[in-house]
C-alpha positions, 0 to 999 in steps of 0.5 A: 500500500502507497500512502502518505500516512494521512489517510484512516486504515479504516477509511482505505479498507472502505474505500477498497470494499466500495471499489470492489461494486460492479457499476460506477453509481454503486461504486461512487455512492459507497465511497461518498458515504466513507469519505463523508463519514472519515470527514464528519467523524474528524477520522480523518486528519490531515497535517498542515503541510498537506493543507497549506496552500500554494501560491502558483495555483491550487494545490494536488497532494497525493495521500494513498495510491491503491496498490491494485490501481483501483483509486488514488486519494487525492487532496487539493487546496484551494487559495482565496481565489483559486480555480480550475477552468473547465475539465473532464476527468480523463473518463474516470469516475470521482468523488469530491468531498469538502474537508474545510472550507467552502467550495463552488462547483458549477456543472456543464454538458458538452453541447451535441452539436460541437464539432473540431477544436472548438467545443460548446457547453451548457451550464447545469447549474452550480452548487457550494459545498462546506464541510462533510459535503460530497458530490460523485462525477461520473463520465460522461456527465463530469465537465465542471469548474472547481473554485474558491470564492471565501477568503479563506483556504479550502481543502477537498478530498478526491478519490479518483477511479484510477490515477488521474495523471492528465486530463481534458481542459477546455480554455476559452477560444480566441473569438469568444465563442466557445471552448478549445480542448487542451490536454493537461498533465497533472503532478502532485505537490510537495 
């Protein structure tokens, strides 16, 4: 097991039960109920230097890397401010829950009549998640945007159906008229 020491024993034994369903809805209801139970029941206890922000942007910090390759625990910190633009998760299924402070996350469907480069979406709506809070994005109903817009740092914990190490971003296009898909590789920080 590769893991940073910050995550539960009991947290992972769930999370490796829940990885064993057979469907991604399955899947993802029972790793949304054990990360909001380790988070709720203060189980789980990350250390200042998985929490403190980054200045560059937000922040990815590894905490458990399934030894079968089912799933990565992930935390991401989050600055006054900070972001992310629009992204899928590389066709894999996520559970986002919120360990301090406060989140918004807007949802978007890819437009079926997009074609090339140059993509459209539609905004589902947005939601602001505080502590012990979750959501599941499951492909291909995962196009969202993360931010911070509080004062202070917020901290979410990621639990990702394999390891995300890139993923689609879609920057707004010169003329103003859509998206351009940009692939984006991602790495953890210190």
């Amino acid at each position: 097991m590769e893991t940073s020491g910050t995550c539960a024993p009991s947290l992972i034994e769930r999370l490796d039960l829940a990885t064993g369903e057979d469907c991604f809805q399955a899947i993802t209801t029972c790793v949304k109920d054990a990360l909001i139970e380790a988070v709720r029941s203060g189980e789980m206890q990350l250390p200042e230097s998985v929490t403190r922000p980054c200045s560059e942007g937000y922040g990815r910090r590894l905490l458990h890397r399934d030894p079968a390759g089912r799933y990565t625990v992930v935390a991401m910190i989050w600055g006054e401010g900070q972001g992310t633009p629009i992204h899928d998760h590389d066709s894999m299924w996520c559970v986002e829950c919120v360990y301090s402070g406060e989140i918004l996350v807007t949802s978007y469907e890819l437009c079926p009549s997009s074609k090339g480069e140059d993509v459209q979406f539609d905004c589902c709506g947005s939601t602001r998640a505080a502590l012990g809070q979750a959501g599941a994005l499951i492909p291909p109903h995962d196009y969202h945007v993360i931010e911070n817009t509080a004062a202070e740092t917020a901290v979410t914990i990621h639990v990702y159906g394999g390891e995300m190490a890139a993923c689609n971003v879609y920057l707004p296009n010169a003329e103003g008229t859509g998206y351009r898909l940009t692939r984006k590789h991602l790495t953890y920080d210190d």
